[in-house]
MIDREN-396751 format. One line per 3 residues: number of its first residue (from 0); their letters; for each residue z, y, x of C-alpha. Coordinates in Angstrom, 2 decimals. Example, Ala and Ser with C-alpha at 12.3 -4.5 7.8 and 13.67 -1.06 7.14 Angstrom:
BEGIN
0> AS> 7.80 -4.50 12.30; 7.14 -1.06 13.67
***
This chain:
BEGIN
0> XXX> 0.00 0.00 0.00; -0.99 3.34 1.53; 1.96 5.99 2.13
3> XXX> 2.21 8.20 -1.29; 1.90 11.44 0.24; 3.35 14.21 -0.92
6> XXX> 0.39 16.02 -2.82; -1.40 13.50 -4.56; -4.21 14.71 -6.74
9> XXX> -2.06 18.21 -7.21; 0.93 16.39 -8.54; 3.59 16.35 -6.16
12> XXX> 5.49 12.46 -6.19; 8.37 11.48 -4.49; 11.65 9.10 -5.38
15> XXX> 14.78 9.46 -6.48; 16.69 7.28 -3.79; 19.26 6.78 -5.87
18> XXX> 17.25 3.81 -7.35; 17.96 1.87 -3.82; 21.76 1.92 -4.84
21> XXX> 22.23 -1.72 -5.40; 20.90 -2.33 -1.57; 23.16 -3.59 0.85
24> XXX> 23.88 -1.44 3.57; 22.74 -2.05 6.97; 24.91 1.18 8.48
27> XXX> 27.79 2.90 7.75; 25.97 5.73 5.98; 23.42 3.39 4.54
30> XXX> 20.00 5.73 5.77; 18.54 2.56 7.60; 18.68 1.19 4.25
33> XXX> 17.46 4.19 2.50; 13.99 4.27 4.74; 13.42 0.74 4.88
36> XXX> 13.33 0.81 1.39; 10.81 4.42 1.06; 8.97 2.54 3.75
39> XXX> 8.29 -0.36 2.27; 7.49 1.48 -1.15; 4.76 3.60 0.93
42> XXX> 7.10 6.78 -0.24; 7.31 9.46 2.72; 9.32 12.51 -0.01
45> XXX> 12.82 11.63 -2.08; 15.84 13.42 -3.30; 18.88 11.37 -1.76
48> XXX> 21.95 11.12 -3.73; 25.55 12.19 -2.12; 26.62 8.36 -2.78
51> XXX> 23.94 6.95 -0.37; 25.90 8.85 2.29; 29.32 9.16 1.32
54> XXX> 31.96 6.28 1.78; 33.15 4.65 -1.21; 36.94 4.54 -1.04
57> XXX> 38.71 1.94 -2.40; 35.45 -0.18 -3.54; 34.79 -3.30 -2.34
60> XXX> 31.35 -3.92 -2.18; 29.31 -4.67 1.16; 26.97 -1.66 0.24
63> XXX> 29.41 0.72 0.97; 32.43 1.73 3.84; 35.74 0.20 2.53
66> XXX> 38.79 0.45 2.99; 42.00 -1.12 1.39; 42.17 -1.07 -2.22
69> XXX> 43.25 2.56 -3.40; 43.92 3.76 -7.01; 41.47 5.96 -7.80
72> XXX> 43.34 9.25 -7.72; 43.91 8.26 -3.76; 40.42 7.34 -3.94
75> XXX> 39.15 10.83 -4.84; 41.28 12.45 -2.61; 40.11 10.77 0.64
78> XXX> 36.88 11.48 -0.58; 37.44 14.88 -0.84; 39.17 15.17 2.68
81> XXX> 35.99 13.06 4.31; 33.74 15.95 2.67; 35.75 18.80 3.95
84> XXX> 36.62 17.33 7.19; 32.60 15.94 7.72; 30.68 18.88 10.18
87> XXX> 27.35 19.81 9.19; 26.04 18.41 12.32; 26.66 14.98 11.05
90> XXX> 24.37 15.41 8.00; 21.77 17.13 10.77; 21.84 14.10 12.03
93> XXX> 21.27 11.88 9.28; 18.19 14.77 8.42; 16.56 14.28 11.83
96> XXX> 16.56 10.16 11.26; 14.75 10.37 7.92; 12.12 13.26 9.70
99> XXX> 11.74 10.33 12.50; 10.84 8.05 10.28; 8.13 10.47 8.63
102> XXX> 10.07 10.84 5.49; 11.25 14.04 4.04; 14.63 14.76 2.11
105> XXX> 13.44 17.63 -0.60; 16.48 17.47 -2.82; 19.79 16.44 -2.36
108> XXX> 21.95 15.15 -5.51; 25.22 16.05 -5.43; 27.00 16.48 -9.06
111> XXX> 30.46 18.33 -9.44; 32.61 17.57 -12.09; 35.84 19.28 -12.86
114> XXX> 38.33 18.32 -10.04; 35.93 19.80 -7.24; 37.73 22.81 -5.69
117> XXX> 35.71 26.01 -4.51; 35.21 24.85 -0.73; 33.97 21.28 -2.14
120> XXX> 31.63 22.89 -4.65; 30.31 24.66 -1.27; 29.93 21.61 0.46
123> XXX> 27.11 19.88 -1.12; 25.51 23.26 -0.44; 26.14 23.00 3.17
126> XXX> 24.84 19.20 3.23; 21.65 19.90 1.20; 20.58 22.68 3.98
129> XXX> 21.70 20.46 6.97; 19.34 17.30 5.31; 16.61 20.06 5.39
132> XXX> 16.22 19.48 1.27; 15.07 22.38 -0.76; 16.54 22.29 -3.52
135> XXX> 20.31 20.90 -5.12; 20.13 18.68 -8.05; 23.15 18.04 -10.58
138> XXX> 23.42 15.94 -13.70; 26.49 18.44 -14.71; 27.30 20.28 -17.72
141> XXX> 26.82 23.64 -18.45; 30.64 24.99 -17.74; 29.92 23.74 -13.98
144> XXX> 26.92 25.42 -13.61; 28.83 28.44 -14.25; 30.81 27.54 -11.06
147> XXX> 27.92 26.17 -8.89; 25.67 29.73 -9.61; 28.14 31.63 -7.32
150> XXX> 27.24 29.15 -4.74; 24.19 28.83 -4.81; 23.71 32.84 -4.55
153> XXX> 25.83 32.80 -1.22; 23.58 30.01 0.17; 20.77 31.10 -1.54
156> XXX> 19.51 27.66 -2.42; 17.96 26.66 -5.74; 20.48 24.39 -7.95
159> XXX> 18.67 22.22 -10.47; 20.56 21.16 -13.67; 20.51 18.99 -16.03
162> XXX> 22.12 20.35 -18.85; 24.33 17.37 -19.63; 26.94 17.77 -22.61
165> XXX> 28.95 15.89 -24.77; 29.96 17.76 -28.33; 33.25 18.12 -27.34
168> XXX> 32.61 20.22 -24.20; 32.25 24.33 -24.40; 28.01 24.44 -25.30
171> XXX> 28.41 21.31 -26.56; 27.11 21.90 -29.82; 23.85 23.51 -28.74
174> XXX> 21.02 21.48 -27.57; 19.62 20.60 -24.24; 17.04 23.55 -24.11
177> XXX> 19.88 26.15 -25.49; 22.26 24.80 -23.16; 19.74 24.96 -20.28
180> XXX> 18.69 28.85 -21.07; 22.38 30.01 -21.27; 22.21 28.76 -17.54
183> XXX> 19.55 30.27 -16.21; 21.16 33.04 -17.26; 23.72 32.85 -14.78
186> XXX> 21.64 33.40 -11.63; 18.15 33.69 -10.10; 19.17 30.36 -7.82
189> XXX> 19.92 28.41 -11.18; 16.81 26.44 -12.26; 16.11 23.32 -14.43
192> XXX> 16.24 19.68 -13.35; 13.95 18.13 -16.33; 14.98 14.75 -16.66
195> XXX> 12.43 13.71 -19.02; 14.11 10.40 -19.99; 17.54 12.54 -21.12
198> XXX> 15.08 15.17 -22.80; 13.53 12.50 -24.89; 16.96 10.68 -25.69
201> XXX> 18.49 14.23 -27.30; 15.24 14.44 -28.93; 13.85 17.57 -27.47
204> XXX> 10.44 17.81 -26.60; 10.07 17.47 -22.46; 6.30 18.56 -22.95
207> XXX> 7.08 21.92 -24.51; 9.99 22.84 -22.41; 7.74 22.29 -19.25
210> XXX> 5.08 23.94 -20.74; 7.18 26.95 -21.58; 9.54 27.25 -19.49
213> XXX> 7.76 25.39 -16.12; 8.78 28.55 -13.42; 12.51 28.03 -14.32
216> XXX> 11.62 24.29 -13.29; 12.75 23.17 -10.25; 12.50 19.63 -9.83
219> XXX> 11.43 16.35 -12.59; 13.05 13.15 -12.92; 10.27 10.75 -14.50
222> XXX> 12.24 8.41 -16.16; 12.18 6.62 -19.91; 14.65 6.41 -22.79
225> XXX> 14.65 5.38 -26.04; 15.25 8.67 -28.53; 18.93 9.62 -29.86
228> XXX> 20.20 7.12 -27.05; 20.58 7.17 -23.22; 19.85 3.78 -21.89
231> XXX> 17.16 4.03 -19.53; 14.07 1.61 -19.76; 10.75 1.52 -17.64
234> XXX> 8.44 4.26 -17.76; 5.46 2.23 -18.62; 7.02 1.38 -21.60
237> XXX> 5.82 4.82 -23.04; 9.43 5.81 -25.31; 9.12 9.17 -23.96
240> XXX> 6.18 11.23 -22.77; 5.88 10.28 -19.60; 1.97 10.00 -19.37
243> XXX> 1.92 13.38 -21.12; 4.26 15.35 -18.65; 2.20 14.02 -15.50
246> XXX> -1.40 15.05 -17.18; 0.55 18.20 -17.88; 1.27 18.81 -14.60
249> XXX> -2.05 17.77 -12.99; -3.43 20.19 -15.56; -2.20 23.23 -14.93
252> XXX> -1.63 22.04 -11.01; 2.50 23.37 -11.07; 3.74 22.82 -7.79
255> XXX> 7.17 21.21 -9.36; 8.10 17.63 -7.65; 8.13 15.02 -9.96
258> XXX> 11.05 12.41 -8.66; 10.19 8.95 -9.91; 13.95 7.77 -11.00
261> XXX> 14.41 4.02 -11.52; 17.30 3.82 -13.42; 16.34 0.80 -15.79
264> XXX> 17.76 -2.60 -16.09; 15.35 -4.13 -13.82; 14.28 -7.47 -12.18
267> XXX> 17.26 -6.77 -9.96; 15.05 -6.58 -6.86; 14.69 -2.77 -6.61
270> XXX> 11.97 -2.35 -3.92; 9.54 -4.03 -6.58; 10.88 -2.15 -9.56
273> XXX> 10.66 1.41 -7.73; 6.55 0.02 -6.67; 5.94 -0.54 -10.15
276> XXX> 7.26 3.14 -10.93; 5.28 4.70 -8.25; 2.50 2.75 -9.41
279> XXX> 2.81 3.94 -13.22; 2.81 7.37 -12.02; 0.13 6.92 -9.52
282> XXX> -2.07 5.75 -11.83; -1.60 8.61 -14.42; -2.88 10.80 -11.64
285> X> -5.41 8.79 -10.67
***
């Protein structure tokens, strides 16, 4: 299979490594794993997720650093002191051995949630420039993007959101596209992270939004699920408008990266389920 380059045919591919998660680790920061896996796909652009180089306190599971089992509120806080303790040099590091390897790191996922401090916040900021990626992307809700905006205006790098919300949260009563306007709002560095798969599953229109909204748009995650549910299935399978955001995009020739995100129940071998992805979208481009 010949490398998928970055532009091909004016749509702009690359993967969401996240989908490698279930590989074993073959390092203690799990990047061998990471390009082996890119490599083998023929993928040379992704969007790396903080898991893939963070340790996993307290888990025991060979994919990951152990250590003894914790509970998880001593769990979270080593975590936390690894992040703030962890120089940007090490992540420099980790950049230069993807950039060896011919692969670039465009986005970096990192996704606060409540108990992040200030400084932590900061820190996937600091990690995302040291990987060389472009852009931040956060599955988060819209009362965190109100704390990542200040951050992303002092390193004046792009954060993506997702616009996640559950009815119960502040927002949570508006929809996805309301939710995602009030944050834009909030800063010039505050874009959109379209996840077309959690578009289609609140039953908002991923087509439209793109269409109407497509400078705001930062970065796509091409991934399928079924409407008024969140349970992600192949994109072939055609629940949401997959097809129709790619021919879209082609179109009007957008220079927004489209992240193919495996996040399905699979075969359980992910190397063959991400090719079949790729392939999907490869073909729509065609």
């Amino acid at each position: 299979m010949s490398p998928l380059a970055s532009h091909t045919t004016d749509v702009i591919l690359a993967v969401s490594a996240a989908g490698f998660r279930a590989l074993p680790r073959t390092d203690g920061d799990g990047v061998a794993a990471i390009i082996g896996a890119l490599t083998e796909c023929g993928v040379r652009d992704c969007e790396v997720a903080a898991s893939l180089l963070e340790p996993s306190y307290g888990m025991a599971s060979d994919r990951a650093m152990t250590m003894a089992a914790m509970t998880p509120q001593m769990a979270r806080r080593e975590l936390r002191k690894w992040r703030l303790r962890t120089p940007a040099s090490y992540f420099e590091a980790l950049g230069r051995r993807f950039a060896q390897a011919g692969i670039t790191v465009s986005a970096y996922s990192y996704s606060p949630d409540t108990t992040f401090a200030s400084d932590e916040i900061d820190q996937g900021f600091v990690v995302a420039k040291a990987l060389g990626a472009q852009v931040v992307t956060a599955t988060t809700r819209l009362a965190m993007a109100e704390r990542l905006a200040p951050a992303a205006d002092r390193y004046r790098l792009p954060v993506a959101i997702t616009g996640d919300c559950t009815p119960t949260d502040p927002g949570g009563q508006l929809t996805r596209t309301a939710r995602l306007a009030a944050a834009l709002r909030l800063s010039q560095y505050v874009k959109v992270n379209l996840d077309v798969g959690m578009f289609a599953a609140d039953e908002c229109d991923p087509v439209a939004f793109l269409r109407d909204r497509h400078a705001d748009v930062a970065s796509i995650h091409l991934k399928d699920c079924r409407a008024g549910g969140q349970q992600a299935v192949a994109a072939a399978d055609a629940a949401t408008p997959t097809r129709e955001v790619l021919q879209l995009l082609k179109r009007e020739g957008w220079p927004i990266r489209v992240y193919v995100d495996y996040a399905y129940a699979g075969t359980g071998a992910p190397i063959e389920d991400v090719k079949r992805c790729v392939a999907y979208a490869r073909a729509v481009v065609a």
